[in-house]
C-alpha positions in Angstrom: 84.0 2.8 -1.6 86.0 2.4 1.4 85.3 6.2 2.1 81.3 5.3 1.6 81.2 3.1 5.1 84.4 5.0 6.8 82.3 8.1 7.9 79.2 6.5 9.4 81.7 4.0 11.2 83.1 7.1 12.7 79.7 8.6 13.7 78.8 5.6 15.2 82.2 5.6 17.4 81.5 9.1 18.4 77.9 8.7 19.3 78.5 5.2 21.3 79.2 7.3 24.9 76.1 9.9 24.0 73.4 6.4 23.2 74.8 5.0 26.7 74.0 8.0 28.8 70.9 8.5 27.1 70.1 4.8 28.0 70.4 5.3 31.6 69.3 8.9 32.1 70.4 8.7 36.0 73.8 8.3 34.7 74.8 12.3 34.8 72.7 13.0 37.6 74.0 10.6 40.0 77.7 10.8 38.9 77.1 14.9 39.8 74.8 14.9 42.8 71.7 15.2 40.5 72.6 18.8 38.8 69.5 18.5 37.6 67.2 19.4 40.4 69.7 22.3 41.3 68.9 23.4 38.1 65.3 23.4 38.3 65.3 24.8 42.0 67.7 27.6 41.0 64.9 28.7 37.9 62.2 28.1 40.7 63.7 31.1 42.7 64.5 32.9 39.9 67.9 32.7 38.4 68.9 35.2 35.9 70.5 33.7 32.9 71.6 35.6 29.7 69.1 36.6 26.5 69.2 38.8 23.8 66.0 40.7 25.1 66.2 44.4 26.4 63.7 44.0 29.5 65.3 43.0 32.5 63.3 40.5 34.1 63.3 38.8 30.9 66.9 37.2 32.0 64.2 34.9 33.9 63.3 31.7 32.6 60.5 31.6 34.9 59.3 34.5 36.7 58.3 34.5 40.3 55.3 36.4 41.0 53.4 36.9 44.0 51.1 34.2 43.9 48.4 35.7 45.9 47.5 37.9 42.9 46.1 34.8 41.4 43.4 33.8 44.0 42.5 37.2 44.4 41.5 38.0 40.4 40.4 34.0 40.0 38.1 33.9 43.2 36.8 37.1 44.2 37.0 39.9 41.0 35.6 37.0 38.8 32.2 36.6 40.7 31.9 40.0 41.5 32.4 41.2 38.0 29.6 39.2 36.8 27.7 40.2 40.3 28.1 43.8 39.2 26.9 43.0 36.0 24.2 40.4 36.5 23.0 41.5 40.0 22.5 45.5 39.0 20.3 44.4 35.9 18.6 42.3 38.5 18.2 44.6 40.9 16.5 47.3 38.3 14.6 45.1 36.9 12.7 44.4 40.1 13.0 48.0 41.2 10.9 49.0 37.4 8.2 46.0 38.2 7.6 47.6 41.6 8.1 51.0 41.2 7.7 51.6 37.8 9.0 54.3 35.3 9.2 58.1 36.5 7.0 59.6 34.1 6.6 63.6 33.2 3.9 64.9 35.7 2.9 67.3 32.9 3.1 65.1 30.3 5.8 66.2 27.1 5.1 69.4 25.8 6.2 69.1 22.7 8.9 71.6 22.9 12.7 70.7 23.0 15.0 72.5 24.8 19.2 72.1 23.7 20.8 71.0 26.4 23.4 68.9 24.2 25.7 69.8 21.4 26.2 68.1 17.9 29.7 67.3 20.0 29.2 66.6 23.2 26.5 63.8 21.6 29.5 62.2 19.8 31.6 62.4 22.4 29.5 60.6 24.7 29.0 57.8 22.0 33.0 57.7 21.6 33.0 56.7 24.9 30.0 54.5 25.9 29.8 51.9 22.9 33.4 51.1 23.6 32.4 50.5 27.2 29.8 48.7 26.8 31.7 46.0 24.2 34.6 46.5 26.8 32.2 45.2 30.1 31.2 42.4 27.7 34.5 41.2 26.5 35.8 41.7 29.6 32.6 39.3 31.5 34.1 36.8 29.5 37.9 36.9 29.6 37.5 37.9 33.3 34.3 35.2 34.5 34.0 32.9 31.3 35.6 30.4 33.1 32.5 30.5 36.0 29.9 31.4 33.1 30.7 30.4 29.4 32.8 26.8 30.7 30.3 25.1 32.7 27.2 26.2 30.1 28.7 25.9 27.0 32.3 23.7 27.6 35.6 24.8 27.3 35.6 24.6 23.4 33.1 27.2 23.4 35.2 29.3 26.3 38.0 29.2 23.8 36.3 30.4 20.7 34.6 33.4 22.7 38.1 34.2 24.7 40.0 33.9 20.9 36.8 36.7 19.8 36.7 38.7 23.1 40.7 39.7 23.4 41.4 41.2 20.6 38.3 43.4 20.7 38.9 43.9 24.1 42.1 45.1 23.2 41.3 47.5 20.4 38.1 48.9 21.8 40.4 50.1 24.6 41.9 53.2 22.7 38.9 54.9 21.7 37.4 54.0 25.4 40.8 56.2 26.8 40.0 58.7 24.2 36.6 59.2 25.1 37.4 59.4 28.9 40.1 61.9 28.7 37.8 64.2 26.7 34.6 63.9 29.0 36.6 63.9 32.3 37.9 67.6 31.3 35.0 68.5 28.7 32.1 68.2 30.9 34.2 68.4 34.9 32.7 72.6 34.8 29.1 71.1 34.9 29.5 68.2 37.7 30.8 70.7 40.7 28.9 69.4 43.9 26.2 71.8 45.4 24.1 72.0 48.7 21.4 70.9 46.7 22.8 67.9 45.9 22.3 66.3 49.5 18.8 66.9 48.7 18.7 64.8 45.6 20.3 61.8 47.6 17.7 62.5 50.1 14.9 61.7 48.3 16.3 59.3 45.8 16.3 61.8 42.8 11.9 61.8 43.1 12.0 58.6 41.0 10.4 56.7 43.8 6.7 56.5 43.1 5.1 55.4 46.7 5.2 56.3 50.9 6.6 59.6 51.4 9.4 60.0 48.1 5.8 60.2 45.8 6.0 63.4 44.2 9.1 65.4 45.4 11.0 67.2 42.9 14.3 68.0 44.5 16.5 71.0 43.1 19.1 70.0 40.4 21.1 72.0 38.3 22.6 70.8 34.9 23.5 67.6 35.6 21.8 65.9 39.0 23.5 64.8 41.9 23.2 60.8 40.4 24.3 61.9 37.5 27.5 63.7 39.4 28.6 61.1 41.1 28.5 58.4 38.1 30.9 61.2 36.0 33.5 61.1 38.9 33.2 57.6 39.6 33.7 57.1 35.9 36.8 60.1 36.1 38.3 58.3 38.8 38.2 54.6 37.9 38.3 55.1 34.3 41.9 56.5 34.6 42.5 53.1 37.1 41.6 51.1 34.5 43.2 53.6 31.6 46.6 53.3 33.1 46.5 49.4 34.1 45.5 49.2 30.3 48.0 50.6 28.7 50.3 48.5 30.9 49.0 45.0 29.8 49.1 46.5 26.4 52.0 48.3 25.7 54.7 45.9 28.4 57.2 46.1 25.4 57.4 50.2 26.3 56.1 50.5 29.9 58.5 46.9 30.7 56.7 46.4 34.3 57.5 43.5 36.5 55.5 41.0 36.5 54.0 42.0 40.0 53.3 45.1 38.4 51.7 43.5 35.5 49.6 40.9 37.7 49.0 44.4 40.3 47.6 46.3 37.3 45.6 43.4 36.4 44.3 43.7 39.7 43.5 46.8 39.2 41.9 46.9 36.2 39.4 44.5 37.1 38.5 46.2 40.4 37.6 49.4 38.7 36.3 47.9 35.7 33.5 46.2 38.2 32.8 49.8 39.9 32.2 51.0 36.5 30.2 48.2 35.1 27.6 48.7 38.2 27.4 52.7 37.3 27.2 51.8 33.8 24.0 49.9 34.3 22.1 52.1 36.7 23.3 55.3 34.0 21.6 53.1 31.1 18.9 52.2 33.2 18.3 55.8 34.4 18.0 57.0 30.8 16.6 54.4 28.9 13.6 53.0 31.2 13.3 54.6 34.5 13.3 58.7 33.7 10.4 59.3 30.6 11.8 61.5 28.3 15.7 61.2 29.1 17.0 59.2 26.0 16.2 62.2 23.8 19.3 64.1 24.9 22.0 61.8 24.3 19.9 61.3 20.8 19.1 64.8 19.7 20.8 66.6 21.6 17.6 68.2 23.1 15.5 67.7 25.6 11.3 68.2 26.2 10.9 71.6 28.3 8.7 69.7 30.8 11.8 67.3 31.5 14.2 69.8 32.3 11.4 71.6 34.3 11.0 68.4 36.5 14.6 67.1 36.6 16.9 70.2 35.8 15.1 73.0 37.2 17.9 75.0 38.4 19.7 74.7 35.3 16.4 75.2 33.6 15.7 78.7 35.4 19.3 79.9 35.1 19.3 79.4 30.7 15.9 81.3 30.9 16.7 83.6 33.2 20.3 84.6 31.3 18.5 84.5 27.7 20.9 81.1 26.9 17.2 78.7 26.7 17.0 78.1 22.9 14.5 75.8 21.3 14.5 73.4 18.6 13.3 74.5 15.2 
């Protein structure tokens, strides 16, 4: 019995001086010029202590990055992400209701010319329905707060962001996938040409009024539009490629976290470049050029179409016996 009581009377001894200084919690401070706030300024610039990770900067308890990263991404690639988006659909939209669509001056003929293969056709796909659930998973981890929040509440913000990472995040391998293969599949067809000064010159003959009625300006396999969208998309879809696989693979690639907030940077900056293409490319073939959806459908394309907007490419398959019809 008397070993029953003796052990918690011994506890209670032992535990006497910890209860007192948790009692007054100035106590240790004071009696050692309040180690507490060197401790807290010393993490504040970034004291290395000891861990079991591999990564270096993980020694930090709190990391020090450059905070004008934040204010950059938060305040200016936020609205103009959603600009890019919102403002080009805008913008064609009115463009459409005064110009209207830029319809076959000969009407279709009825006979479809390949221009496409069975390939190419999935190849394309590979690559554009990842981009397109990419800009709109991306318009709302990027500008949900200035969109979804204020609309919806933050509730709502959450369930989307919670939805919208992981497919972000998993809808960006096939997106690399398909750029890598366009950007050296298709690069022999997209060569610049004198013509192509032309084109710009005349906005492509899609204008239907004053002095752009009518013209039908040279252009060889793929227009000059059509050129400069594929090295836009080369370009800034390797930007936002390699700041990718950075925020997704840190555990290999181990950046800083400069680096990580840099590529983060980045990545949204192209990803708004190629969001604004991306709209006036689906705009292009959709609803403004009569007859264009067909290739990335089929594969082919009506004769009168490539007569009107590929004509050089048109005349150089007929001219080599290449032009081959669909059955």
């Amino acid at each position: 019995m008397f070993k029953n009581w003796l052990k918690p009377l011994l506890a209670l001894v032992i535990m006497l001086p910890a209860l007192a200084l948790a009692a007054d919690p100035g106590t240790v401070a004071e009696q050692a010029g309040n180690p507490s706030d060197v401790l807290w300024q010393a993490i504040q610039q970034g004291e290395v202590g000891r861990t079991t990770s591999s990564i270096g900067h993980h020694g930090q308890l709190i990391n020090t990055p450059d905070e004008r990263f934040l204010p950059l991404r938060s305040d200016w690639l936020a609205p103009a992400f959603a600009l890019s988006l919102f403002g080009m659909i805008g913008v064609f939209i009115l463009f459409i209701l005064v110009n209207g669509a830029s319809k076959l001056h000969d009407g279709f003929s009825g006979k479809m010319v390949f221009r496409w293969s069975k390939a190419d056709v999935a190849i394309h796909w590979l690559g554009a329905i990842p981009c397109l659930l990419l800009i709109l998973t991306g318009l709302v981890l990027l500008t949900g707060r200035l969109i979804v929040e204020p609309l919806l509440g933050q509730q709502a913000l959450a369930s989307f962001g919670a939805f919208a990472k992981p497919v972000h995040d998993y809808m960006a391998i096939p997106f690399m996938l398909g750029w890598l293969i366009m950007s050296i599949k298709w690069a022999k067809n997209q060569i610049p040409a004198k013509y192509d000064i032309d084109w710009f010159m005349v906005v492509g003959g899609y204008i239907n009024f004053g002095p752009f009625k009518g013209k039908h300006p040279d252009a060889g396999f793929a227009n000059a539009g059509e050129k400069l969208w594929f090295w836009a998309f080369v370009i800034f879809g390797a930007v936002i490629s390699v700041s990718g696989v950075i925020l997704l693979f840190p555990e290999y690639v181990e950046p800083s976290r400069n680096l990580s907030l840099l590529a983060l940077i980045l990545h949204a900056a192209a990803a708004i470049i190629v969001t604004a293409f991306s709209v006036v490319h689906i705009f292009m073939a959709t609803v403004l050029s009569e007859g264009g959806m067909d290739c990335m459908v089929s594969g082919y394309c009506d004769e009168n179409w490539a007569k009107q907007h590929h004509n050089v490419w048109y005349d150089e398959i007929k001219a080599d016996g290449t032009l081959k019809y669909k059955d």
